[in-house]
Z-matrix of the N, CA and C atoms (Angstrom, degrees):
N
C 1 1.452
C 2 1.521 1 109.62
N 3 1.111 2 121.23 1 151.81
C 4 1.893 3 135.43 2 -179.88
C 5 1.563 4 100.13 3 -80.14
N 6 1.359 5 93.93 4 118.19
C 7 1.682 6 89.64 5 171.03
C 8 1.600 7 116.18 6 -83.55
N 9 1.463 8 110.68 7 -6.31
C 10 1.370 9 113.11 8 169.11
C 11 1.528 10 127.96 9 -44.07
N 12 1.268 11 120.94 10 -37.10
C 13 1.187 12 142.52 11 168.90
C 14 1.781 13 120.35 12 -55.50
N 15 1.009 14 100.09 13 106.98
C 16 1.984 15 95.30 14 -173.02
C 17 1.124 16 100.21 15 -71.35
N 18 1.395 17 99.04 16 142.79
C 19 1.198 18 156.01 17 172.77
C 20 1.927 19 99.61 18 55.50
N 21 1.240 20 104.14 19 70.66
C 22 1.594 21 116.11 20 -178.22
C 23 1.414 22 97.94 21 -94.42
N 24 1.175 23 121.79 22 -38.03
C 25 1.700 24 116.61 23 169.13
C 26 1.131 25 138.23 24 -57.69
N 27 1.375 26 116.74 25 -13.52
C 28 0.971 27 132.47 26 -178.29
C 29 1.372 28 129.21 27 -81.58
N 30 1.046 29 85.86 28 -21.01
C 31 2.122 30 112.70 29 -169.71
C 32 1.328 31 89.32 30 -65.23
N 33 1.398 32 136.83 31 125.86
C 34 1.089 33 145.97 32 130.68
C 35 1.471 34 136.88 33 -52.74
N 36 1.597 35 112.66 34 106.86
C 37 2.115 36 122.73 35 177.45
C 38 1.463 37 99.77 36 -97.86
N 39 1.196 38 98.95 37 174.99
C 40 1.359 39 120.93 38 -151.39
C 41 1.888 40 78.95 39 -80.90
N 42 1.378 41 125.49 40 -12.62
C 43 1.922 42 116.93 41 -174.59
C 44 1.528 43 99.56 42 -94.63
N 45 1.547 44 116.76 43 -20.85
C 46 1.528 45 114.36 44 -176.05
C 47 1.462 46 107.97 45 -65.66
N 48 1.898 47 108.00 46 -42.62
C 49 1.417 48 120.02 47 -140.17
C 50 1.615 49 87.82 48 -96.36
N 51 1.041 50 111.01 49 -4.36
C 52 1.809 51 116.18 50 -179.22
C 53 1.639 52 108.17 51 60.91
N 54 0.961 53 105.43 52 21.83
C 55 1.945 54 116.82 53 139.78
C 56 1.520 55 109.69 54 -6.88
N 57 1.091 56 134.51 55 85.69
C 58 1.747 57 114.31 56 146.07
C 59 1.414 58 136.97 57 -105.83
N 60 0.859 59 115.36 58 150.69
C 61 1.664 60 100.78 59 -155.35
C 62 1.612 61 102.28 60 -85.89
N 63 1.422 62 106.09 61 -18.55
C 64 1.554 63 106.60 62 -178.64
C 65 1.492 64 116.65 63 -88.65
N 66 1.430 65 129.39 64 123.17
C 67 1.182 66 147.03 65 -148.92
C 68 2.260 67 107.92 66 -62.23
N 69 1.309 68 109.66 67 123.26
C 70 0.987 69 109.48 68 158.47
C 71 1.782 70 120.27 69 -7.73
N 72 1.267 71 114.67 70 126.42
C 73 1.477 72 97.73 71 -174.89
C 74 1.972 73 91.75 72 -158.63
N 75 1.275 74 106.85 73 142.03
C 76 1.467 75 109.58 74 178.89
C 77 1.313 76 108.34 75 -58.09
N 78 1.324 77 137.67 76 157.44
C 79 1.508 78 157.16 77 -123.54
C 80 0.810 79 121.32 78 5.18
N 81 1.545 80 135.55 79 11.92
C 82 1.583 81 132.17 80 152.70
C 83 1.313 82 126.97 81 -39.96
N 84 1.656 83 109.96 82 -7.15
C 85 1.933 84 107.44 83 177.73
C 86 1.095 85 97.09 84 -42.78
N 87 1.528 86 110.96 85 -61.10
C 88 1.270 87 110.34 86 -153.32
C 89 1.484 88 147.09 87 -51.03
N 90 1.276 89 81.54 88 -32.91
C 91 2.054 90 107.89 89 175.60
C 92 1.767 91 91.34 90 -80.74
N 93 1.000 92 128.25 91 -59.27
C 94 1.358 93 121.12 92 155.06
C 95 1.496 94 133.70 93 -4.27
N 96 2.035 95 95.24 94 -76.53
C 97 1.490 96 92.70 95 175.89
C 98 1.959 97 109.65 96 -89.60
N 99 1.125 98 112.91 97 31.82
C 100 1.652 99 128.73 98 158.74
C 101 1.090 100 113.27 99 -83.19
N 102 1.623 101 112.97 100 -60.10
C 103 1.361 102 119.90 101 -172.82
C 104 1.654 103 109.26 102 -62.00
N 105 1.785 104 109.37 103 -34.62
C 106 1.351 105 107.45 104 -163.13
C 107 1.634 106 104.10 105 -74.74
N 108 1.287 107 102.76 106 -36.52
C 109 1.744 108 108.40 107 179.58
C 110 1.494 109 100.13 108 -53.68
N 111 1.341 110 125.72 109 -50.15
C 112 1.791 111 109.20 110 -170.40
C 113 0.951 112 124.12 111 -73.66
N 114 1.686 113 103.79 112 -34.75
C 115 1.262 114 105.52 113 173.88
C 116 1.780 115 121.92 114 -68.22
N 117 1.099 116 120.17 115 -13.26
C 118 1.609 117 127.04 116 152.52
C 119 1.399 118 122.33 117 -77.46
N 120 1.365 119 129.90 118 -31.32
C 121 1.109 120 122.24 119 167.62
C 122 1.419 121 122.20 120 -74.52
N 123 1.472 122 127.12 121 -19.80
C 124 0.993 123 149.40 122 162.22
C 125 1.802 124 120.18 123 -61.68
N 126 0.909 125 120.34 124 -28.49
C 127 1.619 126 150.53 125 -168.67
C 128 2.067 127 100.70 126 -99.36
N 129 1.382 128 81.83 127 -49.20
C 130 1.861 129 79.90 128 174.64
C 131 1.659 130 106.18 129 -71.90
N 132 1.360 131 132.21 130 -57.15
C 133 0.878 132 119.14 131 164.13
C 134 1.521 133 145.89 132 -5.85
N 135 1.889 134 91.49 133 -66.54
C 136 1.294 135 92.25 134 -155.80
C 137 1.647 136 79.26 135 -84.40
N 138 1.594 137 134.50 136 -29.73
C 139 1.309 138 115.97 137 -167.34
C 140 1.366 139 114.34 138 -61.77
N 141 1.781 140 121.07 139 -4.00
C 142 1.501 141 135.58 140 168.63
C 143 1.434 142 121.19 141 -66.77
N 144 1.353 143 101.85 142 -28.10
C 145 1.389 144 121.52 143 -170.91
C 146 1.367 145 119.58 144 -92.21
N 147 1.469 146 97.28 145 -25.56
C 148 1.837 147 106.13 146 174.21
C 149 1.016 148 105.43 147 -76.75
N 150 1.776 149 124.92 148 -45.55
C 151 1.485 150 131.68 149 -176.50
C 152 1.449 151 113.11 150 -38.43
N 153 1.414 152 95.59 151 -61.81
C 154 1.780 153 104.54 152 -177.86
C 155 1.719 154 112.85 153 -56.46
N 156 1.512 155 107.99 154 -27.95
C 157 1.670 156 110.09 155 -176.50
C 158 1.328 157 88.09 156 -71.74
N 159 1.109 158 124.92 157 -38.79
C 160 1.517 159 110.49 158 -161.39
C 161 1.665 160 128.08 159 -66.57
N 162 1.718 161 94.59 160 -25.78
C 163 1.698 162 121.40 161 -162.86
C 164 1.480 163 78.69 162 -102.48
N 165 0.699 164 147.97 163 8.58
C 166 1.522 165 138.01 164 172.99
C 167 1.472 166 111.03 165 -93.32
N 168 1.477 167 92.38 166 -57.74
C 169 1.563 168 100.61 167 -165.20
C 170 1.586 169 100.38 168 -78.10
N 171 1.345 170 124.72 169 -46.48
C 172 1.420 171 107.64 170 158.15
C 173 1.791 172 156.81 171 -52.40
N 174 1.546 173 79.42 172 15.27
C 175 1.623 174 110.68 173 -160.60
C 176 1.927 175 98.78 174 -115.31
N 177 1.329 176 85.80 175 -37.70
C 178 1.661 177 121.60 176 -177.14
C 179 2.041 178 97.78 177 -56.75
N 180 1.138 179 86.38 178 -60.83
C 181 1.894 180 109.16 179 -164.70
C 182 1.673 181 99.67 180 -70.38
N 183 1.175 182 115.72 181 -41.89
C 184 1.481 183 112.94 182 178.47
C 185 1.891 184 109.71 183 -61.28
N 186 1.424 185 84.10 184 -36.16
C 187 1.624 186 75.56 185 -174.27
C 188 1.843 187 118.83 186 -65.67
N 189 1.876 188 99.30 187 -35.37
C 190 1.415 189 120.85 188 -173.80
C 191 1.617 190 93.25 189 -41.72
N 192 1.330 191 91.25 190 -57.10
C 193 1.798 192 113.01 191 -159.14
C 194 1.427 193 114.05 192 -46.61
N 195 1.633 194 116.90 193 -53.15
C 196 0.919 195 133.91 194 147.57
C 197 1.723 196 114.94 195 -16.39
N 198 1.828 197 110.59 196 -96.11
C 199 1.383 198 110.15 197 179.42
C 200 1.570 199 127.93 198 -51.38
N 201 1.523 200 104.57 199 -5.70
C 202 1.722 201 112.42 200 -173.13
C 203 1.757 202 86.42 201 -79.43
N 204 1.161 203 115.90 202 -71.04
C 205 1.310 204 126.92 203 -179.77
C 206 1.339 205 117.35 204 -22.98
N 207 1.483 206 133.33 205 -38.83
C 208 1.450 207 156.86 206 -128.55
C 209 1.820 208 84.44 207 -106.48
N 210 1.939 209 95.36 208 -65.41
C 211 1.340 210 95.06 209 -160.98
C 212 1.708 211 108.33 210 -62.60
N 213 1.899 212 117.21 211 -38.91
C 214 0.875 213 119.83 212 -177.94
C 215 1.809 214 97.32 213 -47.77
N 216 0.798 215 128.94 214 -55.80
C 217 2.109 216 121.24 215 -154.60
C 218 1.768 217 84.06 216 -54.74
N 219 1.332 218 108.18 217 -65.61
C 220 1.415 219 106.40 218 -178.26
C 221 1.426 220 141.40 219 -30.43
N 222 1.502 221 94.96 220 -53.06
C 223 2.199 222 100.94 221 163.17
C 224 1.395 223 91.51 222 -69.12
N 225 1.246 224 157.09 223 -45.57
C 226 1.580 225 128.42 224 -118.94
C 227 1.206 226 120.06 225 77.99
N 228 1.251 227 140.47 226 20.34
C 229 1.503 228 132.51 227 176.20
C 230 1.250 229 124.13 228 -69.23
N 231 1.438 230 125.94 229 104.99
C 232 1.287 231 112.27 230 169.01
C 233 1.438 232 135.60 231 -65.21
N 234 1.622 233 122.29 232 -25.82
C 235 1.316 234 143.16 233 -149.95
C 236 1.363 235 92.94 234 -129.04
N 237 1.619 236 123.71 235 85.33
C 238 1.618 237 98.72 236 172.42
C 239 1.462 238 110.58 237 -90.53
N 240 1.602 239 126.07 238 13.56
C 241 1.284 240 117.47 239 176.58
C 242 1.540 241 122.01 240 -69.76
N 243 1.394 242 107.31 241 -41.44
C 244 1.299 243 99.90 242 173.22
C 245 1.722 244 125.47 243 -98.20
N 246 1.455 245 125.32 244 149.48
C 247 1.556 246 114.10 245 165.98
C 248 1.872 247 123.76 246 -54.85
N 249 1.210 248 99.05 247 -31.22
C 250 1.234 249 102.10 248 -161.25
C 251 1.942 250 110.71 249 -74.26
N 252 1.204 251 94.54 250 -23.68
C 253 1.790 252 116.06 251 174.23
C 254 1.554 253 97.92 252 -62.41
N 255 1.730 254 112.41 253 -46.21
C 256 1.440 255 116.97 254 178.89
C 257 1.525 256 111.78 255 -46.94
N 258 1.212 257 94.77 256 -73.46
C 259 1.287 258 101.18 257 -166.24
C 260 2.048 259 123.10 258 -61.46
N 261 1.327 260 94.80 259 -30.36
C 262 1.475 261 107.50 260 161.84
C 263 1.558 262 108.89 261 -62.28
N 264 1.074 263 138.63 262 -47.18
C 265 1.519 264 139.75 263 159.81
C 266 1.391 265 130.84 264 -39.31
N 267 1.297 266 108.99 265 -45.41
C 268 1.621 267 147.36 266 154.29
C 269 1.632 268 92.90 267 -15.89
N 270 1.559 269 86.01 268 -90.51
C 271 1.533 270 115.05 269 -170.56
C 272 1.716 271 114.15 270 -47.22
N 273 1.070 272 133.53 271 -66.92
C 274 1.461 273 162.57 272 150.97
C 275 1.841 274 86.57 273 -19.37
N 276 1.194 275 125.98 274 -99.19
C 277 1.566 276 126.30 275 -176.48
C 278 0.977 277 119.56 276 -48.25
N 279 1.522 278 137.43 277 73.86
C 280 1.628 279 129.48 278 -149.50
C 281 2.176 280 68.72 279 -142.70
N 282 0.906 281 106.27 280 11.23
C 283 1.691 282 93.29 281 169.93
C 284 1.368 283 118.97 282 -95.56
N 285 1.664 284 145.18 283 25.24
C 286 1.027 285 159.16 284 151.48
C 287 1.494 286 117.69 285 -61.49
N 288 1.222 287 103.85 286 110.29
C 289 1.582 288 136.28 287 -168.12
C 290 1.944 289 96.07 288 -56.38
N 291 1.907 290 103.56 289 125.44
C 292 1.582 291 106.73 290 145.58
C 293 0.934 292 119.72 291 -16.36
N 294 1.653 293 133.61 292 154.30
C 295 1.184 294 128.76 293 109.64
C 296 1.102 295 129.53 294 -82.41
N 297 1.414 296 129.66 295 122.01
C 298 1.847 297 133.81 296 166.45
C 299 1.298 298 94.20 297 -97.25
N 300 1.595 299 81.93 298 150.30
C 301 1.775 300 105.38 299 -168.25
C 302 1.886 301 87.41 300 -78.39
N 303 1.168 302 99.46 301 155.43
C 304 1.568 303 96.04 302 179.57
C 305 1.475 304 135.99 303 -81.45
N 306 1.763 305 110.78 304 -11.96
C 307 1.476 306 149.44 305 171.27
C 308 1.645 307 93.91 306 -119.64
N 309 1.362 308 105.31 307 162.97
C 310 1.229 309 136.93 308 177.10
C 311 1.687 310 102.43 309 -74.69
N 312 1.680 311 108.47 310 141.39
C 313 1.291 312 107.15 311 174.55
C 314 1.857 313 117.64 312 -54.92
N 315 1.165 314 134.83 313 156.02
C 316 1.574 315 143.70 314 129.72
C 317 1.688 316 103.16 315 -38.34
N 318 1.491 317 110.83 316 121.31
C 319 2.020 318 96.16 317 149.79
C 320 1.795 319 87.26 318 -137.39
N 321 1.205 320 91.33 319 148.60
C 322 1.080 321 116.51 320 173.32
C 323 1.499 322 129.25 321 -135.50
N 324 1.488 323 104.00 322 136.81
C 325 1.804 324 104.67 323 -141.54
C 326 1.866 325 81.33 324 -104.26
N 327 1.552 326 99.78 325 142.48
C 328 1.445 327 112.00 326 -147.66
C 329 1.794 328 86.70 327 -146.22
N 330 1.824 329 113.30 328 97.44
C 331 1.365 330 122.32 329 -160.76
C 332 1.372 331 87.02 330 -103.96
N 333 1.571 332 114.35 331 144.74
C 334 1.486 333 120.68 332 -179.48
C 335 1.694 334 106.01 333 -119.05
């Protein structure tokens, strides 16, 4: 199934709802509290794994933020909320100096 779809996790199968087809029977706690132990250790895991996605990508965005900032000082942007201020700025700051190479190019004549 597409997890794109909200709230697709939620839907309860007969493996979510712990369905077994084999009938209630005395000392089954046990396989029970087996299943329940992995299935919690399993759950810590992956909630270990989101943590780190999470400190990542928020580690990720500081940096963006950072170089957005950099380029903004660089154009002149006053308004970094909107794109359209960007790109109007763009246009408007078109007074940024060549670079000339500081020596004369190399050419080199290349007979076939």
């Amino acid at each position: 199934m597409s997890q794109k779809i909200g709230g697709i996790k939620k839907i309860k199968t007969a493996q979510k709802a712990k369905l077994r087809s084999k009938p209630r029977v005395e000392g089954q706690e046990y396989l029970e509290l087996y299943l329940m132990t992995k299935e919690r250790s399993r759950l810590k895991r992956y909630h270990e794994v989101i943590d780190d996605t999470r400190l990542t990508t928020v580690e990720e965005m500081k940096e963006l933020e950072k170089e957005y900032a950099k380029l903004e000082r660089r154009a002149g942007v006053n308004n970094p909320g909107s794109s359209t201020d960007v790109k109007a700025a763009a246009v408007v700051s078109n007074t940024h100096k060549k670079r000339k190479p500081s020596r004369p190019m190399k050419t080199i004549a290349i007979d076939y």
